[in-house]
C-alpha positions in Angstrom: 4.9 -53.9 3.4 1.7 -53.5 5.4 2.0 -52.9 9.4 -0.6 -55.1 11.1 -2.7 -52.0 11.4 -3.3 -51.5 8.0 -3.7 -55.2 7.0 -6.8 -55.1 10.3 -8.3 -52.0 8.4 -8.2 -52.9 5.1 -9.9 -56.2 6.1 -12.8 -54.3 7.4 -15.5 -54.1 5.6 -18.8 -51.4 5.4 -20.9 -53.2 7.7 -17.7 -54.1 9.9 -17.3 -50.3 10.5 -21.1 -49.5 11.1 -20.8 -51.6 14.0 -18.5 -50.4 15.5 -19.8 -47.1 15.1 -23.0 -48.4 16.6 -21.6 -49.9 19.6 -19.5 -46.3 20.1 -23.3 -44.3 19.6 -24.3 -46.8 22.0 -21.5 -46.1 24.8 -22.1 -42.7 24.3 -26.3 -42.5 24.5 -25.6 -44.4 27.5 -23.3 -41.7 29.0 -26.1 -39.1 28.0 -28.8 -40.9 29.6 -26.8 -41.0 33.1 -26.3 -37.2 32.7 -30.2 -36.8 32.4 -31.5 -38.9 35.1 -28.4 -38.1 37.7 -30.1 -35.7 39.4 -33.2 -37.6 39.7 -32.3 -40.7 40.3 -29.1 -39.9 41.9 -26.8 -42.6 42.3 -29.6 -45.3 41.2 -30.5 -46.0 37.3 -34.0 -45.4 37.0 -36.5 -48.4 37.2 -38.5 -49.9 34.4 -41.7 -48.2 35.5 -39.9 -45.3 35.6 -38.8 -45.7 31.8 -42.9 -46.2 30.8 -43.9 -43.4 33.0 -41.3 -41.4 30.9 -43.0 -42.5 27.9 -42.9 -40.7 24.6 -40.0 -38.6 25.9 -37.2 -39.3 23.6 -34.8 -40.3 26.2 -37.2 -43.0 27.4 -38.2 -44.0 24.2 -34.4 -44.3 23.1 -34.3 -46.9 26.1 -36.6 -48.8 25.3 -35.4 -49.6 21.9 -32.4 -50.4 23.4 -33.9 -52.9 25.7 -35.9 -54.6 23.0 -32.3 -56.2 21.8 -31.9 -58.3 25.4 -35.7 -58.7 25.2 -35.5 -62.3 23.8 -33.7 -63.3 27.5 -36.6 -61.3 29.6 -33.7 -58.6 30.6 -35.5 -55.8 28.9 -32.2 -53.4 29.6 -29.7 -51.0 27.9 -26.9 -52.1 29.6 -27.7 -55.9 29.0 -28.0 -55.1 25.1 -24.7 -52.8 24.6 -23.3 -55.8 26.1 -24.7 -58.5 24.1 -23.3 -56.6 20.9 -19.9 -55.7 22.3 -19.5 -59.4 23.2 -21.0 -60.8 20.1 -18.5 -58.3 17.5 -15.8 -59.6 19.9 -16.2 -63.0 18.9 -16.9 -62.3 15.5 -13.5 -60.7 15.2 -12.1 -63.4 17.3 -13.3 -65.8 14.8 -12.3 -63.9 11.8 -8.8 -64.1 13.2 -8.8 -67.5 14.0 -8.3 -67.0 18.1 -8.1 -69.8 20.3 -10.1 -68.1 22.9 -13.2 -67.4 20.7 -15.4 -70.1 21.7 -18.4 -71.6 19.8 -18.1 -69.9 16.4 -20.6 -67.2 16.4 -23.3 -67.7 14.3 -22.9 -71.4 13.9 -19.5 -70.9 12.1 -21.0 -69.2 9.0 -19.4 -65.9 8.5 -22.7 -63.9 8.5 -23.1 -62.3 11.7 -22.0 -58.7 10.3 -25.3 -59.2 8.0 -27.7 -60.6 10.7 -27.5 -58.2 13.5 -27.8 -55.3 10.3 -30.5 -57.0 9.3 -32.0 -57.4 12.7 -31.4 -54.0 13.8 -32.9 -52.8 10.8 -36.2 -55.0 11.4 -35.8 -53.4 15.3 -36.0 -49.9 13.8 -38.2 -50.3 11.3 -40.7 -52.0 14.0 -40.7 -49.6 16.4 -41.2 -46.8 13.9 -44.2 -48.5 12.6 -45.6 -49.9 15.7 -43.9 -47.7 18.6 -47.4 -46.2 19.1 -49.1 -49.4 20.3 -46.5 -48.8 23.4 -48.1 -47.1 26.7 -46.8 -46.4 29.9 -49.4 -49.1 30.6 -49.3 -51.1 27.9 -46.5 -53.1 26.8 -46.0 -54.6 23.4 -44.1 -56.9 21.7 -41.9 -54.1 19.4 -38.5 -56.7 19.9 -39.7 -59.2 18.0 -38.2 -58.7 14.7 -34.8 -58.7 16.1 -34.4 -62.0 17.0 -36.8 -63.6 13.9 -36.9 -63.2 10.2 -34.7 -61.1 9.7 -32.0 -62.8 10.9 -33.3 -66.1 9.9 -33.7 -65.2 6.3 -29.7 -64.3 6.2 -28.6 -67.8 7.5 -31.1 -69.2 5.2 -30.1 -66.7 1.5 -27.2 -65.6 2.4 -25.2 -62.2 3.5 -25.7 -58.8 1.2 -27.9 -55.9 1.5 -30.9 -57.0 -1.0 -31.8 -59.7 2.0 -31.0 -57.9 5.1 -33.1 -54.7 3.5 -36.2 -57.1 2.6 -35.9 -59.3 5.9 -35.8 -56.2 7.8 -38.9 -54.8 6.0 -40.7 -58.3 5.9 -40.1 -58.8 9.8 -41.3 -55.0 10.5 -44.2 -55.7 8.3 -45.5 -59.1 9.2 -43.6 -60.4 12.7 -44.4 -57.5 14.5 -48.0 -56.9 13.6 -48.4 -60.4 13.8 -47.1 -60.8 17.7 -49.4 -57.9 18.4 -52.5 -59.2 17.2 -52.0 -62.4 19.4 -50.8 -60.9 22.1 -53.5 -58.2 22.5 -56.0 -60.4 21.5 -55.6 -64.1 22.7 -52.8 -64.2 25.2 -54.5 -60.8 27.2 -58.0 -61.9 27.0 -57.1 -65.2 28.2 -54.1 -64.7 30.2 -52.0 -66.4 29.0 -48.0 -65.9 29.5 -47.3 -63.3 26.3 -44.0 -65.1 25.2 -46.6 -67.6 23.7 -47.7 -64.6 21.5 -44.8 -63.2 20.7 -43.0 -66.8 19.1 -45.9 -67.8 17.7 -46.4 -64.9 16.3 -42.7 -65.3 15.0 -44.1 -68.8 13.5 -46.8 -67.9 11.8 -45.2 -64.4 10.3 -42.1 -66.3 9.1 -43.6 -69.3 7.5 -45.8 -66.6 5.9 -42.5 -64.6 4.4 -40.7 -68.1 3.4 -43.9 -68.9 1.2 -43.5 -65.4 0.0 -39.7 -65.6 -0.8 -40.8 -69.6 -2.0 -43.5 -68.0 -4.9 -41.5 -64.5 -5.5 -37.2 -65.3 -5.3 -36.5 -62.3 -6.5 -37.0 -60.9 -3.0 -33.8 -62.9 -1.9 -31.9 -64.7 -5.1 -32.9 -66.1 -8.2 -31.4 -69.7 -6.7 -33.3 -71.8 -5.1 -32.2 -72.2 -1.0 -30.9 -75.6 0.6 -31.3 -75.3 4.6 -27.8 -74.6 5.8 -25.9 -76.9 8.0 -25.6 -75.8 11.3 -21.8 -76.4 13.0 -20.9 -75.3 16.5 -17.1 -75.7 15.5 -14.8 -72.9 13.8 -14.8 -73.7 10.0 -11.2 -72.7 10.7 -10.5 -75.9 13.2 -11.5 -79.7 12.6 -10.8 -80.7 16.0 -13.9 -82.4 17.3 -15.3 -81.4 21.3 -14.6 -83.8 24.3 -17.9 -83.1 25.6 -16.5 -82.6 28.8 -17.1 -80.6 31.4 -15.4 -78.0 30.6 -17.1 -78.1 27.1 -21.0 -78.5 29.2 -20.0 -75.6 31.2 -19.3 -73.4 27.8 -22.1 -74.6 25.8 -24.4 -73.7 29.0 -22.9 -70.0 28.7 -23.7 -69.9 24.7 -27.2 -71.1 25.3 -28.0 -67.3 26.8 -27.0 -65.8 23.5 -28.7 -68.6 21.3 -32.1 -66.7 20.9 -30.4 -63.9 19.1 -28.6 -66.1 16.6 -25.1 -65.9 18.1 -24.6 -68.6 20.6 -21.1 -67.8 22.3 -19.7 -67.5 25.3 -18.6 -64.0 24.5 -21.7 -62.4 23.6 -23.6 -64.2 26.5 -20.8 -63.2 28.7 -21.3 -59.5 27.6 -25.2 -59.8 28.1 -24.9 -61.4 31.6 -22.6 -58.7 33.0 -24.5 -55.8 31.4 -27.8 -56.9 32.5 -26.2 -58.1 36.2 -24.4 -54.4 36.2 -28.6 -52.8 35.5 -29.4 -54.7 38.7 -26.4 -54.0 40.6 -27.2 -50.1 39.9 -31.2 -50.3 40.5 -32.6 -54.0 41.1 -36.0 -52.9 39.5 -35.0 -51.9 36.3 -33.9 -55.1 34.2 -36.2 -58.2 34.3 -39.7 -55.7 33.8 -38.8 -54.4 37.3 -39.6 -57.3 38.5 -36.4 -57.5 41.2 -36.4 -61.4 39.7 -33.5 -61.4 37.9 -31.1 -63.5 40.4 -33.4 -66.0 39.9 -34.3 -65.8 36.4 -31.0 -66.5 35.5 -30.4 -69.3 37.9 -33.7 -70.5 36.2 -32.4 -70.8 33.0 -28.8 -72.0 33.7 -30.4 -74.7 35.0 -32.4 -75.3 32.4 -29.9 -75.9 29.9 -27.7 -77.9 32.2 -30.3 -80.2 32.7 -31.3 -80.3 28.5 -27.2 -80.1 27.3 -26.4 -83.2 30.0 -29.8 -85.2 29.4 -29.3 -84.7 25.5 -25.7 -85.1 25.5 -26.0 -87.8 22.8 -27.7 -85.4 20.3 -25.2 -82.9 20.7 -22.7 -85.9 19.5 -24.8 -87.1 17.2 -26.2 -83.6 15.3 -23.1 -81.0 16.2 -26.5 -78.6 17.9 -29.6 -79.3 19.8 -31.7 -76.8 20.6 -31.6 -76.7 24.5 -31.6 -73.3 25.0 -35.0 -73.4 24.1 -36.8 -73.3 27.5 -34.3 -71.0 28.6 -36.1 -67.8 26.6 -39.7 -69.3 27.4 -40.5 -72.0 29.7 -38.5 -70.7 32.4 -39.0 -66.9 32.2 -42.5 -67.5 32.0 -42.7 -69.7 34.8 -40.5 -67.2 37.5 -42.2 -63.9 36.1 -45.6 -65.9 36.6 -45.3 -67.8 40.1 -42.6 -65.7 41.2 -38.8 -67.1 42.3 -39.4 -69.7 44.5 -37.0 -72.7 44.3 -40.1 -74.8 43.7 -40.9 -72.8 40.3 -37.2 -72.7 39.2 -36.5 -76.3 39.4 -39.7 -77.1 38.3 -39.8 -75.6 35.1 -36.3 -76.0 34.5 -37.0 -80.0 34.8 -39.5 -79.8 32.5 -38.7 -77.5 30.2 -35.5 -79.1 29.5 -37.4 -82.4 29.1 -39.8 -81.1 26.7 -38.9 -78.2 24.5 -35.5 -79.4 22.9 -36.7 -83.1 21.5 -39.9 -81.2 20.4 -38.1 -77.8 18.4 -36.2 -80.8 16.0 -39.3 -82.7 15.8 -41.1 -80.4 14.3 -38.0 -78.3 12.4 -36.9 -81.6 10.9 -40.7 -81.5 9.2 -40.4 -78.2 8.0 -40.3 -78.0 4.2 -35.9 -77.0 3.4 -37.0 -73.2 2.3 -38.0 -72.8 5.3 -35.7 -71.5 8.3 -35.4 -73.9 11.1 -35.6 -71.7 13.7 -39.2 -71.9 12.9 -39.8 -75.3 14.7 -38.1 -73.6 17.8 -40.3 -70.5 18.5 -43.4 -73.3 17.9 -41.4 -75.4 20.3 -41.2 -72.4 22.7 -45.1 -71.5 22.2 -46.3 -75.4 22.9 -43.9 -75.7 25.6 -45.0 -72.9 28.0 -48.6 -73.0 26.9 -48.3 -77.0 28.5 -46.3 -76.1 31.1 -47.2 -73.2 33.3 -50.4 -74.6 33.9 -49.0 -77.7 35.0 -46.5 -75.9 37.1 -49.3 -74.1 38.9 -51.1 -77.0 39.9 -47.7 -78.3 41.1 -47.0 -75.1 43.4 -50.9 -75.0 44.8 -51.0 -78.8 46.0 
């Protein structure tokens, strides 16, 4: 008879055990990178300027790839992305095993988590290889954006298995990338605008560009054609149906943080909230663009989906998920990072982001054509949202 030992390892799988050994590299580059700055930062991590400053060295450069993972929440940090991965495997394993503490089944209940952060590291790699050079120690670039886009999008839509990670990786490198460079260099710059309107509709346009592609050309993904999959925020391993509660607002407020990255669980955002609070605990100007905003920025965009889970309660009843976290990775960040952390700005934007952003994402995803990922009327929601309200939200502060 198997010991329970055996029965865990033999249920693990290739991609189960390349995690794992990514999240150990991980630990480990971490440990290296506090032996190399020790003596010159001494007890303090060093700052994000200091990271572009130390631009191409590999040390630096290995950082910033790092940070592009927790990019999606404005953290920008090492710590706050080994985190978000060691939270989000937790709660995949929890949910593989069925624990009663695992929260919102990761990845909407569907199993393919393994398969989406592959194929979204992959897409992280692959971008930075190809486009690393477009980053400056003055310059920053949008070289996280294929990590929490296509890639990951075109496995919820096609399915698990190395044929669609490999092209969503390559597709997202290729096209989401380039794309949120173009408009971020060359509209939201010129015109300063706030860049996260760049880099998610660059995400729009890229991905609704690769879906036509997979649409004309299946053999990139599966010779079937795709049905939109139904997104659950229960286990598929437990019919019980939530209270809605406060206890259940309070959770779904903590899964919001780790929605952008196609997890949405309390674990993962757990793990992403303490790495990226540990970054500012050891150096205040290294997470959040060195901006020293980050108490704020997260009270920001708790707020924010407070407000949107409790004012669109019923369509959490009615649909099982409603985008709220939406203004959380957009209307919000943009709004503290642009006007700074004033209790004016926060509520502000978190009012009317929450207002906004949500009932807009399903308006337009609900008229997106079914081979097309869904996630594609949020970024659009995300781009509209912030390019309406910051302005308003400067008027508001200046009267």
């Amino acid at each position: 008879m198997q010991t329970s030992i055996e029965k865990h390892r033999s249920n693990q799988n290739p991609v189960d055990r390349a995690i794992i050994l990514l999240m150990f590299a991980g630990t480990l580059l971490v440990a290296w990178l506090s032996l190399t700055y020790r003596d010159t930062w001494s007890a303090h991590w060093p700052s994000y300027n200091d990271l572009l400053s130390s631009l191409p060295e590999p040390s630096a450069w290995l950082r910033w790839v790092l940070g592009d993972i927790s990019e999606v929440a404005f953290y920008k940090h090492e710590f706050a992305s080994i985190g978000l991965l060691a939270g989000a495997y937790l709660a995949y394993w929890a949910n593989r095993c069925g624990k009663r503490w695992q929260g919102f089944a990761i990845s909407y209940g569907t199993g393919l988590w393994p398969w989406i952060v592959t194929s979204s590291l992959l897409g992280l790699l692959l971008s930075n290889l190809l486009w690393g050079w477009t980053v400056t120690s003055n310059s920053w670039q949008p070289t996280f954006a294929a990590f929490v886009s296509l890639p990951a999008a075109m496995v919820l839509m096609f399915g698990g298995g190395w044929k669609v990670a490999i092209n969503g990786a390559i597709l997202g490198a290729l096209l989401v990338t380039p794309m949120c460079l173009l408009i971020v260099n060359y509209l939201c710059n010129p015109l300063a605008l706030p860049v996260v309107i760049g880099n998610v509709l660059g995400m729009a346009i890229a991905s609704v560009a690769a879906f036509l592609l997979c649409r004309y050309w299946p053999g990139l993904v599966k010779t079937a054609p795709p049905s939109r999959p139904t997104v659950s925020i229960a286990s598929p391993n437990t019919s019980k149906t939530p209270d809605f509660g406060v206890v259940w607002t309070l959770r779904r407020v903590l899964a919001d943080f780790s929605e952008a990255p196609f997890c949405g669980n309390e674990l993962a955002s757990l793990g992403l909230l303490l790495g990226v609070l540990l970054a500012y605990t050891l150096n205040p100007l290294s997470p959040a663009y060195g901006s020293g905003l980050l108490p704020q920025l997260i009270a920001g965009q708790a707020l924010t989906s407070l407000i949107g889970v409790l004012v669109w309660r019923h369509q959490w009843k009615l649909r099982g998920w409603y985008p709220t976290y939406v203004p959380l990775v957009s209307v919000v960040p943009a709004a503290v990072l642009s006007y700074g952390g004033s209790w004016q700005v926060i509520v502000s934007s978190a009012w009317l982001g929450a207002l906004v952003a949500p009932p807009l994402a399903c308006a337009i995803s609900a008229r997106l054509p079914t081979d097309m990922h869904a996630y594609i009327g949020n970024v659009l929601s995300m781009a509209a949202s912030t390019l309406l309200i910051i302005p308003l939200i400067g008027l508001l502060i200046a009267t």
